[in-house]
N, C-alpha and C positions, 0 to 999 in steps of 0.2 A: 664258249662264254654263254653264260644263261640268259637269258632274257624275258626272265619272269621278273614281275616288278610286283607281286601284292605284296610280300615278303622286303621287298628295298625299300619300299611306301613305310609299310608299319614300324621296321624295327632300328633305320636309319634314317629315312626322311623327314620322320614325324619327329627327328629330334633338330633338326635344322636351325639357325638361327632367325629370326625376325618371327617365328609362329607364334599363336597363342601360348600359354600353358595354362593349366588349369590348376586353378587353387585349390583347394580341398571342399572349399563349400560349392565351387563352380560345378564338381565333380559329382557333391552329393545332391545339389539339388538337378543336374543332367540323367543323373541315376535315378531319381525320381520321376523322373517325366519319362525317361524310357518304359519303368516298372509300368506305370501307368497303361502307354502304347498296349505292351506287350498282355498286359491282363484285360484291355477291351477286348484284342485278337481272339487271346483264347476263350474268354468267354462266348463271343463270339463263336468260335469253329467250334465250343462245346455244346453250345446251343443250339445250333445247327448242323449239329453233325459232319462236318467239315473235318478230315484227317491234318492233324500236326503234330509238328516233333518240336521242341527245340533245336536247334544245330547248330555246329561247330564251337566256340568257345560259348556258348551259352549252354550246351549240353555237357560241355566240361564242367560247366561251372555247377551244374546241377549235380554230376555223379563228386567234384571233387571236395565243394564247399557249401553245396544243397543251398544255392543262390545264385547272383554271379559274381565270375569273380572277382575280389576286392577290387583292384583299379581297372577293372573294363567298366568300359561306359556306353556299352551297346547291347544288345540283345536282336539274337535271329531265330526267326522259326522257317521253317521249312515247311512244304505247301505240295500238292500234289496237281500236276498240271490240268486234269479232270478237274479242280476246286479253285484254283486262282483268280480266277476271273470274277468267279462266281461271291466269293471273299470280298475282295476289295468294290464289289458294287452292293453289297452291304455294309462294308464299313462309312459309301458316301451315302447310303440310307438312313443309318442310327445315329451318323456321327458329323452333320453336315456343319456346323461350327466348327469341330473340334479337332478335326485330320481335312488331308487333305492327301489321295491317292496318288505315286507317279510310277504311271505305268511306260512301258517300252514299246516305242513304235505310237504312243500316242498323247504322251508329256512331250510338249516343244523343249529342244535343245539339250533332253539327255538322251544318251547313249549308252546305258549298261544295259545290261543282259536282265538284271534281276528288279522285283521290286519292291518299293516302298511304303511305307505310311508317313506321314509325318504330321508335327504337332503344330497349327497353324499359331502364326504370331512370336513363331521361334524361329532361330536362326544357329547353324551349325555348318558352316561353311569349309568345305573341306577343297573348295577350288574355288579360286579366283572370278574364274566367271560365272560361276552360278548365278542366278538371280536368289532376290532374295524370298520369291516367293515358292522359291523350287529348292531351299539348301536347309530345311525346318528342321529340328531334334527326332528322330525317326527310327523307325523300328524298319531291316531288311528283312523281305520275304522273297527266300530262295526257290527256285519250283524244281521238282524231280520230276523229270520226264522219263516218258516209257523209253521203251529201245529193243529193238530188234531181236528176237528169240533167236535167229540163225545169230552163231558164231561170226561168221565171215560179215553180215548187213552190221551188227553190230561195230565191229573194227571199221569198218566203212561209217559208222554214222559217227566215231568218236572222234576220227580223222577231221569227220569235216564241223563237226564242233568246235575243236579245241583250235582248228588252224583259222576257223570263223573268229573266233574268241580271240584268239593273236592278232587278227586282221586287224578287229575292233582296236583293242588297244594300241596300235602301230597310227592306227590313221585320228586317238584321240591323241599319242605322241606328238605327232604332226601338227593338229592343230592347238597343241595349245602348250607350243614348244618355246614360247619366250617363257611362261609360267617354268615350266619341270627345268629350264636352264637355270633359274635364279635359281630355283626349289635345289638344285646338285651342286649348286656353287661349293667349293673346297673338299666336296666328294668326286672323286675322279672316275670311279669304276660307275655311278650311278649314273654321271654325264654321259659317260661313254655308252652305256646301255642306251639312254633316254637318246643320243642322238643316230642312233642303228635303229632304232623303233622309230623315230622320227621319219631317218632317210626312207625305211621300207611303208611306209604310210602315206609317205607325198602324194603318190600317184593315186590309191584311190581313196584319198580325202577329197579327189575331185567330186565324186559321187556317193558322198557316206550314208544318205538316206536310202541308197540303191542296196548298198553293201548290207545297212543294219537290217534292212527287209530278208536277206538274203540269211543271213546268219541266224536272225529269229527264226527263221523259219526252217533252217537245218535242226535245230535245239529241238521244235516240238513235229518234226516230219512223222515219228513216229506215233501213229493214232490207238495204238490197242493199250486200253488202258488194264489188260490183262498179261501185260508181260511181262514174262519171266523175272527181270532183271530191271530195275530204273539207275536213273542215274540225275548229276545234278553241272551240266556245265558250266553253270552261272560259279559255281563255290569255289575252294581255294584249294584242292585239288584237281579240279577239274573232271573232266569226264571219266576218265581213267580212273583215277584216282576218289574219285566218288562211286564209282559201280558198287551197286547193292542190290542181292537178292529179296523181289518185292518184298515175298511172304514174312521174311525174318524181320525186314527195316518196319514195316506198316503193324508188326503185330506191337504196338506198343508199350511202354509201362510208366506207369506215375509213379512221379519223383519229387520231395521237398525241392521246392524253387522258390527261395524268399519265403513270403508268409499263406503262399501256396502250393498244388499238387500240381503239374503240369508233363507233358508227353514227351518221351523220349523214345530213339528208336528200339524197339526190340532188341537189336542186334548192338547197341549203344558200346560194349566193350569193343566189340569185331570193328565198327565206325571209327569210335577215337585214335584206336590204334592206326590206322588208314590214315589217320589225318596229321596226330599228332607224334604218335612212334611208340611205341612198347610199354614209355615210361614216362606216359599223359598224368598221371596220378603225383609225379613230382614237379612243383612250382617251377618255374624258371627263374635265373639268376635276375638281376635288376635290369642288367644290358639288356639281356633278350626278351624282355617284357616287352608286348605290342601296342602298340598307341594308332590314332589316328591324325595325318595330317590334320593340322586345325587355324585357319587363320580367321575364323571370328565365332562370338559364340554372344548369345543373347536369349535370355530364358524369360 
């Protein structure tokens, strides 16, 4: 039995009973306010020379619709661990009304891997307990971390990534397992998962700020920002499944995105493929279209 859950979140949770749903005008104007995020960013990393790509269905949406795509209502860029930091303490220099950064290991009470932008005085609430001053309209920025040249420290660093990244998620199961119970009510197979990741998270939700120190810090152990090969554990293949040869991903190309030119990887066919399968270029049906859990939304 699998026990990935991005994939059960987007493409059956998100259609759950009691969630929001989005109008068409809720959607176009969520679409705007991301658009926005995402063209401070770049402008941003353009102006300061900062490396980005778009990534994952935002890079789809660039090679398949030269925007995004029609009903996605998010946008991600992709960031290179050498620049992250360095990024979002310009974004709270230019932009001190306007976003509002959440970084990992130093936003009180989240726990992803990856980070954020968000749009202050909005709300996008995709869990229950968020607050509302931490769940804003937001743009994800992914970070590709270096990774070990030797073969062998590599398969050792991916290990302890991905089963970090399992931890995480088992001990966010745990704690916030009356939420994902309601959220699988009349789904059986998604309960049963949500309560295996629950049971295996009990024990150290005792200690998760120990855990998430421990995990972040597997993700960027590796320091040569000259290596071979990077990789993205935070994303939705995971470490494995995101491995890219620096030179190919980083050598980038501009591409129509909406009513501008923006960065994709090099290697962008060799990527999608990776992520999405052979036959990224054909839509998917209505069922298999991705959404985001959504229980409140205020633009």
């Amino acid at each position: 039995m699998r026990l990935e859950t991005t994939e059960l979140f987007k493409k059956e949770l998100s259609r759950a009973e009691g969630l929001h749903e989005l109008t068409q005008e809720e959607l176009s104007g969520l679409r705007c306010i991301v658009r926005q995020i995402a063209e401070d960013l770049m402008d941003l990393c353009e102006q300061e020379k900062i490396p980005y790509v778009l990534g994952g269905g935002s890079c789809l949406g660039a090679v398949r619709h030269k925007g995004m795509i029609p009903w996605d209502d998010d946008i991600d860029l992709n960031i290179p661990r050498s620049q992250i930091e360095r990024l979002c303490t310009l974004v709270e220099e230019r932009y001190p009304e306007r976003y509002r950064v959440i970084r990992p290991l130093v936003t009180p009470g989240y726990y992803s891997t990856f980070y954020q932008v968000q749009k202050k005085n909005t709300v996008f609430r995709e869990y229950r307990n968020q607050t509302e001053e931490n769940c804003g309209v937001k743009v994800d920025l992914f970070v590709y971390e270096n990774t070990p040249d030797n073969r062998l420290l590599r398969k050792l660093h991916g290990f302890l990534c991905d089963g970090g990244s399992f931890l995480l998620s088992c001990i966010r199961a745990f704690r916030w397992r009356k939420e994902f119970m309601e959220l699988t009510e009349g789904n059986d197979r998604a309960k049963k998962t949500m309560k295996i990741k629950a049971l295996l998270g009990a024990l150290p939700s005792l200690t998760p700020s120990f855990w998430y120190r421990r995990v972040m810090g597997w993700h960027r152990m590796c320091r040569r920002d000259t290596s071979q090969y990077i990789s993205c554990p935070s994303g939705r293949r995971h470490y494995f499944g995101e491995l890219q040869e620096r030179r190919k991903y980083w050598d980038t190309k501009a591409m129509a995105f909406e009513q501008r030119m923006a960065q994709v990887p090099g290697n962008y066919q060799e990527y999608l493929t990776g992520l999405y399968g052979p036959d990224y270029m054909v839509p998917p049906k209505a069922d298999q279209i991705e959404k985001h859990v959504l229980y409140e939304l205020k633009l």
